[in-house]
LUMLUMVEX-236904 format. One record per residue: residue number from 1; residue in one letter; chain; x, y, z of N, C-alpha, C in turn. Coordinates in nm, 4 decimals, padded with zeros to 6 digits. Layout:
REM residues N
REC  NUM  A  A  X  Y  Z  X  Y  Z  X  Y  Z
...
This chain:
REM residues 175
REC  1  X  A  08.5390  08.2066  10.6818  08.6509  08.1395  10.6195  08.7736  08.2281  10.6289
REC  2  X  A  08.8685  08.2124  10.6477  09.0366  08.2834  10.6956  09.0846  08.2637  10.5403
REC  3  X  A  09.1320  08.3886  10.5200  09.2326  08.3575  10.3987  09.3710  08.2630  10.4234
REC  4  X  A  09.3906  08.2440  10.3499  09.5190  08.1476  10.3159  09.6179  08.2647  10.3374
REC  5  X  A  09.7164  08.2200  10.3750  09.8559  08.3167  10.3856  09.9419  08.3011  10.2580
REC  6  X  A  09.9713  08.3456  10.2336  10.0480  08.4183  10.0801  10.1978  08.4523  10.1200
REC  7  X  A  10.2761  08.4345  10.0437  10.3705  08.4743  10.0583  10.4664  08.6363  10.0377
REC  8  X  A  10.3264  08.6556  09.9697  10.3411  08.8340  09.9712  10.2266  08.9052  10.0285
REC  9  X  A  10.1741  08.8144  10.0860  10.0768  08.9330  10.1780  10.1376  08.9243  10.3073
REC  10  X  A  10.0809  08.9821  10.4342  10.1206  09.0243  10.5359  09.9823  08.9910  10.6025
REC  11  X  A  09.9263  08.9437  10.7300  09.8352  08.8795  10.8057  09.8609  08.9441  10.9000
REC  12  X  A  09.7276  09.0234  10.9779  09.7208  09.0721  11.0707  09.5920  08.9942  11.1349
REC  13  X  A  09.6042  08.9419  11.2718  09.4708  08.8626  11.3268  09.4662  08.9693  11.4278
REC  14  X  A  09.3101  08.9843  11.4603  09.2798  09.0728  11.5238  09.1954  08.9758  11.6733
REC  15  X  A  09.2019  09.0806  11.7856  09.1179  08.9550  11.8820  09.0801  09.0579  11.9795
REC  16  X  A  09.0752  09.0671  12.1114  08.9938  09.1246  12.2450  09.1076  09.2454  12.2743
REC  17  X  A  09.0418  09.3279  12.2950  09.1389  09.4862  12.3683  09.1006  09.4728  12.4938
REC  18  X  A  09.1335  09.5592  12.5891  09.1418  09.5511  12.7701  08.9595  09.5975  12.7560
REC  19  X  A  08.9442  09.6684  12.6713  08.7937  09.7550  12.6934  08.6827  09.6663  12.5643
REC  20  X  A  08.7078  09.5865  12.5173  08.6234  09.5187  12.4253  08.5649  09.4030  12.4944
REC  21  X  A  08.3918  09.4003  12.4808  08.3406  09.2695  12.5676  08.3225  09.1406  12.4749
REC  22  X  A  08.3318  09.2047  12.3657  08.2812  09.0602  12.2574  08.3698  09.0446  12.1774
REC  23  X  A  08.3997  08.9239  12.1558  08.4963  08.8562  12.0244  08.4937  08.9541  11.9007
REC  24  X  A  08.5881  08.9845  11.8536  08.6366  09.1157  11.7488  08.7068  09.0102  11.6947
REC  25  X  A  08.6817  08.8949  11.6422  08.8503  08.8432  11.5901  08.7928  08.8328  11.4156
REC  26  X  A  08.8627  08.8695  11.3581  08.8843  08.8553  11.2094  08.9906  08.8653  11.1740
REC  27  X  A  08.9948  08.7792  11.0136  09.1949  08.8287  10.9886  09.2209  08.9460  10.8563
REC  28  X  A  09.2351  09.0480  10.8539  09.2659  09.1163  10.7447  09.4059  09.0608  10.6630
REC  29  X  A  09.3862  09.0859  10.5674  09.5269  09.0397  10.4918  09.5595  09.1646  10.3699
REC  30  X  A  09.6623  09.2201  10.4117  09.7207  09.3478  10.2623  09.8493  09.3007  10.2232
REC  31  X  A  09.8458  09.3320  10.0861  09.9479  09.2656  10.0614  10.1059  09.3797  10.0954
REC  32  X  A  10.1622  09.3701  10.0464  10.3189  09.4371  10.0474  10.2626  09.5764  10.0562
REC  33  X  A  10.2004  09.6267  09.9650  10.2132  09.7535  09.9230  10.1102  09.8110  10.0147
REC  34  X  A  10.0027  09.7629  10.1052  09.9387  09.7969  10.1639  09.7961  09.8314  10.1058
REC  35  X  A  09.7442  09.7275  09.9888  09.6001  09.7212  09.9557  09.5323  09.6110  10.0235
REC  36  X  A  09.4382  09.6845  10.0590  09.3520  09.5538  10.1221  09.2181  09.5058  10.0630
REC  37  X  A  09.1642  09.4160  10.0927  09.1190  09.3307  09.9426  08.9595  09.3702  10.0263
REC  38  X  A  08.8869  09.4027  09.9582  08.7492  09.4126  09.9518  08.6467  09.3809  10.0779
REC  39  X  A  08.6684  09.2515  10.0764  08.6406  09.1621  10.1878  08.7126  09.1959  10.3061
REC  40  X  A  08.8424  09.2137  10.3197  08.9106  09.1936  10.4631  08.8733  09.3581  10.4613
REC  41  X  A  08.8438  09.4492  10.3991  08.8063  09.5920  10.4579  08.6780  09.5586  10.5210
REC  42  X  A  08.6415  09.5065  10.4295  08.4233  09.5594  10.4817  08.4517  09.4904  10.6568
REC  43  X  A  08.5055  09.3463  10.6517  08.5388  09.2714  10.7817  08.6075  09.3738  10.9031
REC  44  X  A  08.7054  09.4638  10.8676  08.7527  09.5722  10.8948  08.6531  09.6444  10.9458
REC  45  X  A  08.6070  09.7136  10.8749  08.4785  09.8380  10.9114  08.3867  09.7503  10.9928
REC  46  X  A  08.3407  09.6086  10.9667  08.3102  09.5737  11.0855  08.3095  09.5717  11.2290
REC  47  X  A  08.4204  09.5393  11.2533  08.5015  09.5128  11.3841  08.5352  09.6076  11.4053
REC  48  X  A  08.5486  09.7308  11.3550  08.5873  09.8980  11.3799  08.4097  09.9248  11.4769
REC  49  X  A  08.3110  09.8900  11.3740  08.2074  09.9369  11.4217  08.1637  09.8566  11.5498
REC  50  X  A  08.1986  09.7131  11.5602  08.1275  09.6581  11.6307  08.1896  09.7138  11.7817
REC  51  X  A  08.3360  09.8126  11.7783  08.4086  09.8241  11.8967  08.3508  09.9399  11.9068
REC  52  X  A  08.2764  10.0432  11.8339  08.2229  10.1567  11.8540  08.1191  10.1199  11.9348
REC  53  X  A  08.0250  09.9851  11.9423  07.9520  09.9815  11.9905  07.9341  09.9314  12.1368
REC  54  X  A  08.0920  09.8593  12.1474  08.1401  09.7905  12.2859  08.1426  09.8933  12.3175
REC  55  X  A  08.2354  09.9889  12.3136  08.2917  10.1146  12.4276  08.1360  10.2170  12.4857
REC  56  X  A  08.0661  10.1711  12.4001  07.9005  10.2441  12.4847  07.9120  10.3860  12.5808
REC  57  X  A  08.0196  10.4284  12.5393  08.0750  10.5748  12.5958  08.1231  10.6576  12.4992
REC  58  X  A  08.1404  10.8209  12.5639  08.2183  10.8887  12.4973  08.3183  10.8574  12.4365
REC  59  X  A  08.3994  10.7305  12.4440  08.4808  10.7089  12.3407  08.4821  10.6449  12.2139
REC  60  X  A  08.3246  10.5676  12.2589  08.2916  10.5600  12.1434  08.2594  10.6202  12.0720
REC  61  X  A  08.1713  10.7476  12.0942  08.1004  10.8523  12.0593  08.2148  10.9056  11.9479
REC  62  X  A  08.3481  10.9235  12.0494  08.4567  11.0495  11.9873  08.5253  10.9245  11.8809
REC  63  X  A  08.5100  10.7823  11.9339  08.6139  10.7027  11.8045  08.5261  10.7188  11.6637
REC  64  X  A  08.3783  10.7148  11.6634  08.2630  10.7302  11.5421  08.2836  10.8537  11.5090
REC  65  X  A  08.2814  10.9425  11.5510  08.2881  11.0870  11.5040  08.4490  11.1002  11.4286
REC  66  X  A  08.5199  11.0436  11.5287  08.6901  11.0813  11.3952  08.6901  11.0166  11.2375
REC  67  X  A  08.6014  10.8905  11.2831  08.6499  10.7795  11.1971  08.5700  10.8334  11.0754
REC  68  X  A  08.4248  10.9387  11.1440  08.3562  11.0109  11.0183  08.4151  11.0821  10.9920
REC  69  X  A  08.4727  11.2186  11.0246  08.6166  11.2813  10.9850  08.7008  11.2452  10.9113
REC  70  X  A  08.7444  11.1393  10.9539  08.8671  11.0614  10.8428  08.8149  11.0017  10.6558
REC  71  X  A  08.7073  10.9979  10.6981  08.6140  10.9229  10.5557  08.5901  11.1000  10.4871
REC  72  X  A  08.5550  11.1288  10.5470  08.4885  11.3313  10.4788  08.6525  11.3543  10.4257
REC  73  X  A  08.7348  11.3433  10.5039  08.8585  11.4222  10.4579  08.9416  11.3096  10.3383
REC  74  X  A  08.9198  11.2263  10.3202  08.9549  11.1064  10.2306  08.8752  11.0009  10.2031
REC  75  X  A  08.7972  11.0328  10.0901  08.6648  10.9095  10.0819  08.7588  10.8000  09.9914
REC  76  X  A  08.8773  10.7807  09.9892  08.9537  10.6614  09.8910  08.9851  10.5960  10.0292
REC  77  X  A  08.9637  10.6123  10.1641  09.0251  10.5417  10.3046  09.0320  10.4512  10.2929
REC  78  X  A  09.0891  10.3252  10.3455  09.0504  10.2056  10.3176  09.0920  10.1825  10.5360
REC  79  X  A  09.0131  10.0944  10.5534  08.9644  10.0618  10.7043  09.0343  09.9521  10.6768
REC  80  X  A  09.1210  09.8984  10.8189  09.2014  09.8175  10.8804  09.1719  09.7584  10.9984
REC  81  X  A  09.1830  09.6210  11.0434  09.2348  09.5944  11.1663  09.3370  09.4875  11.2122
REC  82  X  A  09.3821  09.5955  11.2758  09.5283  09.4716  11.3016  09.6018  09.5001  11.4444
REC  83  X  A  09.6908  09.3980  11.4767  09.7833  09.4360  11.5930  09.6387  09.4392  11.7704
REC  84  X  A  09.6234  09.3005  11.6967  09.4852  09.2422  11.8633  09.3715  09.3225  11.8463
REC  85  X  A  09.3579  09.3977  11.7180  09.2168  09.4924  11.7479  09.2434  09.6645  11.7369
REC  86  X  A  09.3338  09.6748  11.6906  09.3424  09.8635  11.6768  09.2512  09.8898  11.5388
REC  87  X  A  09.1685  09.9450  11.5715  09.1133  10.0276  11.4460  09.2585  10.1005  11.3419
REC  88  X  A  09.2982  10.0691  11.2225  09.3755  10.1585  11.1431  09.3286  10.2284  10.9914
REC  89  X  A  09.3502  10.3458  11.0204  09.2640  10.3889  10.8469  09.4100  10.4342  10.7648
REC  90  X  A  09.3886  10.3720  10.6615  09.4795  10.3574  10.5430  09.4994  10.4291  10.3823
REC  91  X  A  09.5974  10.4413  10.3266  09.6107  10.4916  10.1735  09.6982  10.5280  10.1910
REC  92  X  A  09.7500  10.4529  10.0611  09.9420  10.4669  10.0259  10.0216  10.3994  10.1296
REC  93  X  A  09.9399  10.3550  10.2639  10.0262  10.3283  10.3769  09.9060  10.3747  10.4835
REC  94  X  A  09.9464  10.3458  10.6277  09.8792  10.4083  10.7131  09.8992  10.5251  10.7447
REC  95  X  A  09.7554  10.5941  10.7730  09.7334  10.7403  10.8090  09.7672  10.7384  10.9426
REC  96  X  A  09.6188  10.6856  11.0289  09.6263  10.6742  11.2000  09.6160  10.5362  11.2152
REC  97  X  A  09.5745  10.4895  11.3217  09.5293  10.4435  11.4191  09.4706  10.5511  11.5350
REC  98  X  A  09.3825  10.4477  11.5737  09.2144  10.5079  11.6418  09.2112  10.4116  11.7809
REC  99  X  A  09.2999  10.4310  11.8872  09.3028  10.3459  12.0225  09.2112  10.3816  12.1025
REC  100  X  A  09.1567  10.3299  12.1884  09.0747  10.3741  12.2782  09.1359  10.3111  12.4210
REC  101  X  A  09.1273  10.4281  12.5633  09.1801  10.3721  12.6884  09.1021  10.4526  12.7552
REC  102  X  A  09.0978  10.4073  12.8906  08.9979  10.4669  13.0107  08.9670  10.6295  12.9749
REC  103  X  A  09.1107  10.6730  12.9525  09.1116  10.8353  12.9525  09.1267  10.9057  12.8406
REC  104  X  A  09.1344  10.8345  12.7582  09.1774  10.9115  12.6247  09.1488  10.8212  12.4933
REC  105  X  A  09.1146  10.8668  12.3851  09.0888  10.7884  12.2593  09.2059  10.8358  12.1782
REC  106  X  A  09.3085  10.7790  12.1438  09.4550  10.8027  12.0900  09.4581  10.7798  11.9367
REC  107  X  A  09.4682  10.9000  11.8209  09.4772  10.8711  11.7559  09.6263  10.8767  11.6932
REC  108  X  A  09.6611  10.7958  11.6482  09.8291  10.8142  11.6236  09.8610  10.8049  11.4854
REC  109  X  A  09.9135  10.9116  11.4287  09.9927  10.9276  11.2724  10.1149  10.8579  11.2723
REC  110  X  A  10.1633  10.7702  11.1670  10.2336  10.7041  11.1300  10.3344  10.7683  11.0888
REC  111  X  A  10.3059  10.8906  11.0136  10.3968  10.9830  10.9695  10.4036  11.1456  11.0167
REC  112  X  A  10.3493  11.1537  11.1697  10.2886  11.2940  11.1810  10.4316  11.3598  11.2170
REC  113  X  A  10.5121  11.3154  11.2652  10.6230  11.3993  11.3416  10.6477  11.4999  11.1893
REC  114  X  A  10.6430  11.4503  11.0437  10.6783  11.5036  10.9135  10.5783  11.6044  10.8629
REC  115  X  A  10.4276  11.5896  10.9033  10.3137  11.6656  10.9080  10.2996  11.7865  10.9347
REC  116  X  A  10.3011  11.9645  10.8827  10.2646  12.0014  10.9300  10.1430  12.0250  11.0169
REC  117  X  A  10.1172  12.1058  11.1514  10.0587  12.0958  11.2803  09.9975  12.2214  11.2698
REC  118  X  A  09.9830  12.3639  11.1904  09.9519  12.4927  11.2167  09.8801  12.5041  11.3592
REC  119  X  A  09.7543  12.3990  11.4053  09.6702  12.4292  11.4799  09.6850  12.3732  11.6197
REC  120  X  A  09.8305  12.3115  11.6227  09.9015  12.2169  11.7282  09.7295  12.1339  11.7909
REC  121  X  A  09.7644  12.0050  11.6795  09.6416  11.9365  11.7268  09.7221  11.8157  11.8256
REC  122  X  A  09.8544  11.7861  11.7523  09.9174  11.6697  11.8689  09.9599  11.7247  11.9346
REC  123  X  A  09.9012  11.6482  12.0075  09.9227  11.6617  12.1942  09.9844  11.5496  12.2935
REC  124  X  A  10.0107  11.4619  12.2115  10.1112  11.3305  12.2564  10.2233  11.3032  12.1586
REC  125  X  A  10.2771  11.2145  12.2231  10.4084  11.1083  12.1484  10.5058  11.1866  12.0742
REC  126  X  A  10.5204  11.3437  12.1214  10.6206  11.4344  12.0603  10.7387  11.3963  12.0723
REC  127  X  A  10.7938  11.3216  12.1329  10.9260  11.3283  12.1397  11.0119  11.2707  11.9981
REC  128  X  A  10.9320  11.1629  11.9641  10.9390  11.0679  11.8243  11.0044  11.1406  11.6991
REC  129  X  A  11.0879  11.0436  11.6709  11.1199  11.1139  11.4961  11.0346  11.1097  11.3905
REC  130  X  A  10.9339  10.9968  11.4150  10.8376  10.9309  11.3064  10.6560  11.0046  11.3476
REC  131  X  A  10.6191  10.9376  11.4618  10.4449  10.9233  11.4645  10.4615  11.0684  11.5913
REC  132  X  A  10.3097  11.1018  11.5458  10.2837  11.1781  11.6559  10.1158  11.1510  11.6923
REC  133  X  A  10.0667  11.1878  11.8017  09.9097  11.1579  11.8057  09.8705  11.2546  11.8853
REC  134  X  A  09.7477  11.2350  11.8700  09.6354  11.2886  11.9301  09.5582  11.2773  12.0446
REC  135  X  A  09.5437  11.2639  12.1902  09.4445  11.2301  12.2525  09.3728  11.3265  12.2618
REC  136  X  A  09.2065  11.2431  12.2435  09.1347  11.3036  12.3312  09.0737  11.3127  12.4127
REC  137  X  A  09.0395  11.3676  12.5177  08.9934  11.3085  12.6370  08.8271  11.3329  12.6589
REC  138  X  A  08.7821  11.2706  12.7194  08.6077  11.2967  12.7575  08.5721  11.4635  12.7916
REC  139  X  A  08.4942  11.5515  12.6632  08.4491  11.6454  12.7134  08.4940  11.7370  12.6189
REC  140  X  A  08.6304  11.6890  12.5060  08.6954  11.7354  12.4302  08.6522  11.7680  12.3407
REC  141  X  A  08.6499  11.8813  12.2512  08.6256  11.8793  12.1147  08.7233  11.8745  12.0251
REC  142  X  A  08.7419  11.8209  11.8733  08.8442  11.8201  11.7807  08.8213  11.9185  11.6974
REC  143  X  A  08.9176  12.0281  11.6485  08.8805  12.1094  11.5473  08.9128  12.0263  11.4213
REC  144  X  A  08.7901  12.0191  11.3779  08.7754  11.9297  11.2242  08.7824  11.9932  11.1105
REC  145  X  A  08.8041  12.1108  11.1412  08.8779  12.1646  11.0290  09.0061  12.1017  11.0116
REC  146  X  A  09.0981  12.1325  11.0905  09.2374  12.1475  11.0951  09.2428  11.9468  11.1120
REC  147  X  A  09.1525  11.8658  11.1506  09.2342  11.6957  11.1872  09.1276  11.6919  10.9793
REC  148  X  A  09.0928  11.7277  10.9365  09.1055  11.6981  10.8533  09.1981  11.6993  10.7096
REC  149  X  A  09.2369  11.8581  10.7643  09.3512  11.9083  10.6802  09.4742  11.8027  10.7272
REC  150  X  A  09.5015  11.7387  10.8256  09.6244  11.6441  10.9026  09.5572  11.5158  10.8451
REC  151  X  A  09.4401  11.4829  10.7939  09.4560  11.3462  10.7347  09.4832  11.3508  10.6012
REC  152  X  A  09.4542  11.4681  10.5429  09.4757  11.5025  10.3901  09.6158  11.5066  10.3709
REC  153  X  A  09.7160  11.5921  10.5019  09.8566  11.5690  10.4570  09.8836  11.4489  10.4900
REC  154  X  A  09.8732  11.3829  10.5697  09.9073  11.2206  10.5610  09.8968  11.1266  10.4671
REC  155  X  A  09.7754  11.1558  10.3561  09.7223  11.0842  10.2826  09.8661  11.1382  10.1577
REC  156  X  A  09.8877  11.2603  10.1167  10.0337  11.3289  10.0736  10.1292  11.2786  10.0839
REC  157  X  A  10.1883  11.2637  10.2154  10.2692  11.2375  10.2553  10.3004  11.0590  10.2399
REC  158  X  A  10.1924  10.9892  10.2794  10.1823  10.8505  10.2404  10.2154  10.8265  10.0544
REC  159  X  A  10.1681  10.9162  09.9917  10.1343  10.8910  09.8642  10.3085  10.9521  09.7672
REC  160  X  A  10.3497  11.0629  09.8668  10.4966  11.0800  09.7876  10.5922  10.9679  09.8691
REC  161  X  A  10.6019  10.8926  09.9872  10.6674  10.8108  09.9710  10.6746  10.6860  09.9126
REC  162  X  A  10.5639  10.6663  09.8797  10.5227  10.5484  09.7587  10.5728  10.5382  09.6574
REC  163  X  A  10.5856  10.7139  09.6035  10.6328  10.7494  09.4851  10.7826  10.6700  09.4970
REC  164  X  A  10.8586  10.7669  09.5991  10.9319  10.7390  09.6280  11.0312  10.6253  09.6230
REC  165  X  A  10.9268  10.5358  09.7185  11.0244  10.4093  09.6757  11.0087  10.3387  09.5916
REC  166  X  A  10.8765  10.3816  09.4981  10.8737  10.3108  09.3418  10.9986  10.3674  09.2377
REC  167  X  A  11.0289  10.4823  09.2676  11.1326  10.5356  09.1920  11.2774  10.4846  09.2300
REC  168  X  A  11.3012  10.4584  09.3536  11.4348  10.3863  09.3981  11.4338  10.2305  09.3326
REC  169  X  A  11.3354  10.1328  09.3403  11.3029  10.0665  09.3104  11.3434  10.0685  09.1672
REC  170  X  A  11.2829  10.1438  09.0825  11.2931  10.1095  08.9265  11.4296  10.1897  08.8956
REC  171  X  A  11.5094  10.2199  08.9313  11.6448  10.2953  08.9433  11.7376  10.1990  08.9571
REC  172  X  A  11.6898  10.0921  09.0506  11.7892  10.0048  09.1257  11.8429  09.9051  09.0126
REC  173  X  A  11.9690  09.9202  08.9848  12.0262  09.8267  08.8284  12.0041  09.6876  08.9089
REC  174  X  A  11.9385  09.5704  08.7630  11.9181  09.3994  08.8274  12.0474  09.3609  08.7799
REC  175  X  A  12.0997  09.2574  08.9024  12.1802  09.2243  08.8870  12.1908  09.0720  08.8250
């Protein structure tokens, strides 16, 4: 059954990637603030898993292994899918996204360009004012020390701009 569209939620339908063999389609729905409701997660972690199981390769291997990473370093995560099928893990806002392509499994921060890096784990999309990511390629290892400490500041970083614009928000005189 598809949720109903709301006028304050936001609908993401999910469907086939270039590398997915089987129907992935479900619809997540979060509202404004970026909670997602019970159901459209577990449906989420579904279709996250069921693409772990399409890619039947090292990228799947390396997308299961981050996505365990990402849960160890933030067990409040909440699992996404949206935008045709991208795996996205969430709180306060989005952390990454978890892409997968021939050569590389791309994980991309929403807010990394703001992130400190001590262990220069991104290795793509530097040029950006906003996101930075990660590939990795077949053969790679991730130091999980350090991509966990980078989901913990994201999860920070997500969580003071929340603050943030709750405080602009309740500042703002009604007119």
């Amino acid at each position: 059954m598809k949720p109903t569209a709301h006028p304050a939620k936001k609908t993401a339908s999910a469907g086939k990637s270039s590398d997915a063999s089987a129907d992935a389609s479900a619809d997540v729905s979060a509202d404004v603030s970026g909670d997602v409701s019970a159901d459209a997660s577990a449906d989420a972690s579904a279709n996250i898993t069921r693409r772990i199981e399409e890619l039947a390769d090292w990228r799947g291997a390396t997308l299961a292994h981050v996505r365990q990473l990402i849960h160890a370093a933030d067990p409040g995560v909440q699992e996404e899918w949206k935008w045709m099928g991208t795996p996205v893990w969430s709180h306060d806002g989005i952390i990454c996204t978890g892409e997968s392509y021939k050569q590389a499994v791309k994980l991309t921060f929403a807010r990394g360009a703001s992130l400190k890096d001590p262990k220069q784990l991104f290795n793509a999309s530097l040029d950006g004012n906003t996101r930075r990511a990660i590939d990795i390629h077949e053969g790679e290892k991730i130091n999980e020390s350090a991509f966990k400490q980078l989901i913990q500041a994201a999860v920070k970083a997500n969580a003071e701009a929340l603050a943030e614009r709750a405080a602009k928000k309740k500042s703002k005189p009604r007119a």
